[in-house]
N, C-alpha and C positions, 0 to 999 in steps of 0.2 A: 504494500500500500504506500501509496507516494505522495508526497504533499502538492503537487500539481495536481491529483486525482480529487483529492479533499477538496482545495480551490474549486474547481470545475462545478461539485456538488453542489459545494454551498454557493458560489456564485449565479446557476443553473435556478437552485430551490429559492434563491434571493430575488431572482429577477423575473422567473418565470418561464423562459424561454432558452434554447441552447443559441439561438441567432443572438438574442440581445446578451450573454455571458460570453461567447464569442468574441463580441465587441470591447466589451467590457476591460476581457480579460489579453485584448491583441491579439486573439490565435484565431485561425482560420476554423471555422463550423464544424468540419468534418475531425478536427483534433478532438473538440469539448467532446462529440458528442464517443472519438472514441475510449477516452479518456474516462466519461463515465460506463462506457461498456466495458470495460477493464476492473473498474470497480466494483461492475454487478457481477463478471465472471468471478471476484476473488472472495462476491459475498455469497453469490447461489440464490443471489433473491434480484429480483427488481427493483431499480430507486425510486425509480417514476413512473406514473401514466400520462401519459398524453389523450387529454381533454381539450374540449372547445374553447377554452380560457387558457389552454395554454401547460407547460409542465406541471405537474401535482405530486408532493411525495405520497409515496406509499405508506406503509406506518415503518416497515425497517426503513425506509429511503427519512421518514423524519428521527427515528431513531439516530442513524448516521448524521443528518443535518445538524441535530443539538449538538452532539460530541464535535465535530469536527468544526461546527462555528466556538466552539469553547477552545479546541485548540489552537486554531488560527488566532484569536484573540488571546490566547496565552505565549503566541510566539509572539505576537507585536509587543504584548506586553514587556517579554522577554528583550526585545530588538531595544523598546524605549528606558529600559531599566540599564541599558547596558552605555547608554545614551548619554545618561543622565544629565542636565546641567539647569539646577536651577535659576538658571539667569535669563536662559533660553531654550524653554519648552518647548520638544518635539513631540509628532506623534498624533495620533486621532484620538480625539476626547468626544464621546456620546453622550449626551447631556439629554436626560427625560422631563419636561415639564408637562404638566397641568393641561387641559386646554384652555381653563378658566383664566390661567396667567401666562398663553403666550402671547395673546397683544402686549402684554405689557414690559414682556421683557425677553421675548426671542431674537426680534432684532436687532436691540441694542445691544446685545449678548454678542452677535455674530460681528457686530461691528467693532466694538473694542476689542473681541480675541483678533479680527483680524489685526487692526491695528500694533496692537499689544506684542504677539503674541503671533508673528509670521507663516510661521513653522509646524504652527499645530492646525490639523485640520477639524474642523468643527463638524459635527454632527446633532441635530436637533431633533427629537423625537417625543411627540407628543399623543398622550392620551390620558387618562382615566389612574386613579392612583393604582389602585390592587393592580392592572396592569403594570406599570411602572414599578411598583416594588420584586414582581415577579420579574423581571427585566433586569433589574436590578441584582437581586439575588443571584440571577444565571449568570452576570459578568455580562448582558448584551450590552448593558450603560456603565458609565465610571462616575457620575455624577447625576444625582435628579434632587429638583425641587417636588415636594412630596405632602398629602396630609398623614401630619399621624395619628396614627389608629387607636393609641393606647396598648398597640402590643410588645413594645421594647424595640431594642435593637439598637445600633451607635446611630445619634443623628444630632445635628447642631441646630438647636431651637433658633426657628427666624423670625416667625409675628404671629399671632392672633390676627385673624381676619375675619370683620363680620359678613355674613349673610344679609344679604337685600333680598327684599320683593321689588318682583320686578313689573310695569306694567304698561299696559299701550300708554303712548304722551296725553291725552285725554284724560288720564283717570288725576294729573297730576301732581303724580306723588313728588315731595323735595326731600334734600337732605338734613334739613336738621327738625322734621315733622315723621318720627318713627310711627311705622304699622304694628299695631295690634297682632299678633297670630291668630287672634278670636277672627280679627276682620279679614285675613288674609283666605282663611279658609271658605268666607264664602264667595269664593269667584271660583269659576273652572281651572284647574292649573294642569300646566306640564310640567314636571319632576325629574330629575336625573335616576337611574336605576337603585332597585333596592342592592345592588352590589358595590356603590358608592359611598365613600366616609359621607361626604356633603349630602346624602340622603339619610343616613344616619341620626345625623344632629336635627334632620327637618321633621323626622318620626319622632323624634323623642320630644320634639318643640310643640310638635301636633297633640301628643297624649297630653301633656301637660296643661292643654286650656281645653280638654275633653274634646280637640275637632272633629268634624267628620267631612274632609274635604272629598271636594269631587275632582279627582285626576283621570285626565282624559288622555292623556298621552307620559309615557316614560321612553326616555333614552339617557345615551350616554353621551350626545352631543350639543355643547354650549350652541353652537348657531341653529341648531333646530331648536334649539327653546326658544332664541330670541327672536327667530321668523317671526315663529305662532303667535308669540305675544306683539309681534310688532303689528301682524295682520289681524290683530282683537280676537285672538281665539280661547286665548286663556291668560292669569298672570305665572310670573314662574320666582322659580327662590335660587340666586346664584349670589357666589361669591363678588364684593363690588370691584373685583379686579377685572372681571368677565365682564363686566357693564362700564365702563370708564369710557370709551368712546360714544357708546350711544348716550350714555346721560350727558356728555357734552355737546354734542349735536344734534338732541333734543327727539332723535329717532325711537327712545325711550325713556320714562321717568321710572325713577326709582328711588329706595328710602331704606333705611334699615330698619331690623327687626327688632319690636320690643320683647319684652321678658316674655320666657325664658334666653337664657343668654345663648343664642346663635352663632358666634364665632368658631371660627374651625384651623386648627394649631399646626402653623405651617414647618417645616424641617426639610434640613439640606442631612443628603445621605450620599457616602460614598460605598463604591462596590468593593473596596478594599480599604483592611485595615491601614494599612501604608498606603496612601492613594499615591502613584506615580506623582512627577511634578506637573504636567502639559494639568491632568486633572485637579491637581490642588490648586492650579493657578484659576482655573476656568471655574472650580466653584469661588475661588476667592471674587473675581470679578460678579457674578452673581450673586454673593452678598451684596459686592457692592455697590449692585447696581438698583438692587432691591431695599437698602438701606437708604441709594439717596433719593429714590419716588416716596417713602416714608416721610424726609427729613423735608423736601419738597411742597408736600401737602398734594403731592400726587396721587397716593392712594394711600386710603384714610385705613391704616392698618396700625395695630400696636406692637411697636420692635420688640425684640424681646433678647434673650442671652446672648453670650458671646462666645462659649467655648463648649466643646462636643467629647466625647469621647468615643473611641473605637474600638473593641475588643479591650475591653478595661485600660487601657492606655491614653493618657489625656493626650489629647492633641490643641494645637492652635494653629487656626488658618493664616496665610500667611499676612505682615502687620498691616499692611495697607487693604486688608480683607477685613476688617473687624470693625465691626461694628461699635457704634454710641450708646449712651445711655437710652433706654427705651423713651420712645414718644409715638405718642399718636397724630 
């Protein structure tokens, strides 16, 4: 088994197609695809089917795919560790946010690493937390911004962030006139999944004023909440990071929630104890880029600590990462 064959896989299972991993990967079509026939000869199973959409693993072909994107990612690791220089971070850094918080800080993210920070290739990867922490855990990310769950783990406490109701520009709601959850519950709403922290905190906010809301639609995506609500279909409950542009351009009004306390405990997590440097520096920047829309009065979040531990070992991000005194 040859580490070209591996490539091939996981680039094939990544992209979908043997033309487009071809490409990908500078080899001619007919190498990829013999390359993984070589593969299936030394495993006796098939990797793929070929479907109308295009390459699909089989379940041994996803079996192979995990292990072998874990290696490959253990050799780069390897390649950057050997590298090392923290003055000037090489290397790919996959960074998982929220989708509630990347208007507010994907871009600026890619823009100072680039600036910053030459060398390192950026990767931004965005969904849903329980996602992101499973990602996480496999080594697919080296850094995410994350809610926490309450279930442990190393993570470096970054803000309390409230929950808004969200609603068409009509109903409108401001910011310093909080909604009721009595009141919130009686409109139609769409909700994020019951497999979401931020659905969590909304169940628990619901029992607590005995609601009995009418939810007509659940997903796992911020812009389909905010369609619905933009085109008066229902209101919805998101974090005010998620709504910062519409409440400025009046496309949506929104307010935050009163008691029960609605906020949801934001934390930066890295996938290893000793984070590489390319990754220590890229969560450093995302402190502090998210410290200074706090400090700002860009988004009405309360900062919170400064230092994390990982695998019982205190760490500190590096000094120009650290954060101020808490403020909202």
């Amino acid at each position: 088994m040859e580490l070209r064959e591996l490539l091939a896989l996981v680039t094939v299972a990544e992209l979908g197609s043997v033309t487009a991993a071809a490409r990908a990967l500078h080899l001619g079509q007919p190498a990829v695809s013999r390359q993984i026939r070589t593969l299936e000869e030394e495993l006796g199973a098939p990797l793929f089917s070929r479907t109308a959409m295009g390459m699909e693993l089989t379940v041994v072909g996803r079996v192979m795919y995990e292990r072998s994107r874990r290696a490959l990612d253990e050799l780069d690791a390897g390649r950057a560790a050997v590298r090392r220089n923290p003055i000037r971070p090489t290397g790919v850094v996959a960074v998982g946010l929220l989708e509630s918080m990347s208007e507010l800080v994907a871009q600026p993210l890619a823009g100072v690493v680039r600036a910053r920070y030459p060398k390192v290739e950026l990767r931004i990867v965005i969904n849903y937390s329980l996602r992101i922490v499973e990602w996480l855990s496999r080594g697919h990310l080296d850094v995410a911004v994350l809610e926490d769950s309450g279930a442990g783990g190393p993570s470096l406490p970054l803000a309390h962030e409230p929950l808004w109701a969200v609603a068409p520009p009509r109903a409108g709601l401001v910011a310093d006139v909080p909604v009721p959850w009595r009141d919130l519950v009686e409109h139609p709403l769409v909700l994020p999944l019951p497999i979401q922290e931020t659905r969590s905190i909304i169940d628990r906010a619901i029992s607590a004023v005995d609601g009995d809301p009418q939810i007509i639609l659940q997903t796992n995506e911020v812009d389909l909440q905010k369609r619905m609500v933009q085109d008066g279909l229902a209101w919805t409950v998101l974090p005010v990071s998620g709504v910062i542009r519409e409440i400025a351009t009046g496309t949506l009004s929104a307010a935050p929630l009163g008691e029960p306390d609605s906020a949801r405990r934001l934390v930066l997590a890295f996938a290893r104890a000793q984070p590489l440097p390319a990754a220590e520096a890229v969560g450093a920047e995302l402190v502090r880029l998210l410290e200074g829309s706090v400090l700002r009065g860009e988004w009405p979040a309360t900062w919170l600590a400064t230092s994390a531990t990982f695998d019982g070992s205190a760490r500190q991000l590096p000094e120009h990462g650290r954060p101020h005194s808490p403020r909202t």
